[in-house]
Structures are given as C-alpha cells and as structure tokens.
C-alpha positions in Angstrom: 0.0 0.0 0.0 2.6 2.2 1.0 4.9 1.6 -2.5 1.4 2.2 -4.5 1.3 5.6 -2.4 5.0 6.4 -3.0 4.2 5.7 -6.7 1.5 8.1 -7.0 3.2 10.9 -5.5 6.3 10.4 -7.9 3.9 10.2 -10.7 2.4 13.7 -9.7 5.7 15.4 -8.7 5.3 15.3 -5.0 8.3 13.8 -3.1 8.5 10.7 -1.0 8.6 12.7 1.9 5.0 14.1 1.6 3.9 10.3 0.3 5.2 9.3 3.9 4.0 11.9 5.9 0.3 11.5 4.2 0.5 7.3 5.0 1.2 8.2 8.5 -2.0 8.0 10.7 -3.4 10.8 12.0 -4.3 12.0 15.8 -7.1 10.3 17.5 -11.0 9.8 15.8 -12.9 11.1 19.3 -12.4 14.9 17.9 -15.3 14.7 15.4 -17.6 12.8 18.2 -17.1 15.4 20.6 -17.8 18.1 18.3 -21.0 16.5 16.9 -21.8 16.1 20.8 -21.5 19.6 21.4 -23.3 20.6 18.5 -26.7 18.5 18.9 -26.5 19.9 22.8 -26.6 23.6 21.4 -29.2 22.9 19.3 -31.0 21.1 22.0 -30.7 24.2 24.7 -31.1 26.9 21.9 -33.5 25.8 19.6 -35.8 22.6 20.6 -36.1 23.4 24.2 -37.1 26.8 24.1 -39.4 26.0 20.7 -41.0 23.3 23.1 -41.6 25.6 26.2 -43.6 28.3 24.1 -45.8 25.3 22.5 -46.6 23.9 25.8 -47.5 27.7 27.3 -49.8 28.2 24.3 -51.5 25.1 24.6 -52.0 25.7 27.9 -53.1 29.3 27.0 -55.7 27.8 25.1 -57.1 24.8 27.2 -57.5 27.8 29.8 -59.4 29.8 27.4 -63.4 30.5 29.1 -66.6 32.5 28.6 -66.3 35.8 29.3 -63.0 36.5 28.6 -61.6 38.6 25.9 -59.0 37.1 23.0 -57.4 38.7 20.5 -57.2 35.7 17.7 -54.0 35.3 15.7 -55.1 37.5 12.6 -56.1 40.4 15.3 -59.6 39.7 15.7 -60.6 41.2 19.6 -63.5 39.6 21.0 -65.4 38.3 24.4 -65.6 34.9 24.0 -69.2 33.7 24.6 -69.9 30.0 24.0 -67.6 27.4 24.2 -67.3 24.3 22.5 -65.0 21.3 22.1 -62.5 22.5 19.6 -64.1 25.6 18.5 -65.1 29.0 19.9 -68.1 31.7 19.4 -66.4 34.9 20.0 -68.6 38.5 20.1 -66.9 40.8 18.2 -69.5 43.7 18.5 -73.0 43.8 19.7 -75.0 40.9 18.5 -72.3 39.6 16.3 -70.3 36.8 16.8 -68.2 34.6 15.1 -67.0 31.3 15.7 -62.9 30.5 15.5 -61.0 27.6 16.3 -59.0 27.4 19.7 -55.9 27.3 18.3 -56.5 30.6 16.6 -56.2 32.6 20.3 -53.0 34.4 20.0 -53.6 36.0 23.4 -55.9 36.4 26.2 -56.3 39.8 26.6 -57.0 41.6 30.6 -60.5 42.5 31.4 -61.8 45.7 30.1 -59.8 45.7 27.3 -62.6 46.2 24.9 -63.9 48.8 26.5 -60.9 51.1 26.7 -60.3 50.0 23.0 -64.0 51.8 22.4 
C-alpha cells in the first residue's frame, strides 16, 4: 500500500517525503464525536427546548381559554368569547355579532376591560 502511495506521488511530482507523511496516521477519531456532541446539545438548549416551552404555554393558554373572557385571535380579531365548545369558539366581536374561531386561533388572552378602553 505504502509503495502504491509512493508511486503516485512520484507520478504527480510530490516527493517521497510528503507520500510518507500522508500514510502516516493521523491523531485520535474522538475529535469529530465530541464536536457533533457539542453541536446537537446547542441545538437542544437553543433551539428545541425553548421551541417546546412556548408550544406547551400556548396550549396551555388555550385549554385555559373560558366565557367571558376577551382574546385577541392570531389574525387580530378582539372579542369576548361567549360559548364554548370542544375545539371551536363563538367569539362576540360587537354587539350581536359573533363569530365562531377555532381554539388554536387565540393568539392572546387579553386583561379585562380591554374592549372597553379600546372603544
């Protein structure tokens, strides 16, 4: 193997000396492994983690969610929620008008009175 290598480097103009030095092993394999390692944990801490957090807060945002309290719905839609159903809710937008959105479209619960000041 090592005369094959030697052969190749004389046939390309390198010297033996290079043809050696590149057949000679190289330092240990654990460098790559411990960078990967390092790499999946940052991603874990700095990405999936705090991506996970904010899912669970909305869902629990959400599965809080009752009547009479005002939302303001992902597309910006304020309203007092007044029935609720199973996956779906009927939210007043103005007086004798209501609409009916999905949970998961509750960007925020908003404090009480909101409305009213917004009028």
């Amino acid at each position: 193997m090592k005369s094959l290598l030697v052969s190749i480097c004389a046939l390309f103009g390198f010297s033996t000396a290079m043809a050696a030095d590149a057949a000679a092993p190289q330092g240990g394999g654990f460098g790559p492994i411990i960078f990967l390692v390092v790499i999946v944990a940052f991603m874990y801490f700095m990405v999936w983690r705090p991506q996970q957090k904010k899912a669970k807060a909305q869902r629990e945002l959400v599965a809080s969610v009752a009547t009479g309290d005002e939302v303001m719905t992902g597309g910006g839609i304020i309203g007092k929620v007044a029935k609720v159903y199973e996956g779906y809710l009927g939210v007043e937008v103005h007086e004798g008008g209501s609409i009916i959105i999905q949970r998961n479209a509750v960007g925020s619960v908003l404090p009480k009175g909101t409305i009213a000041s917004i009028k």
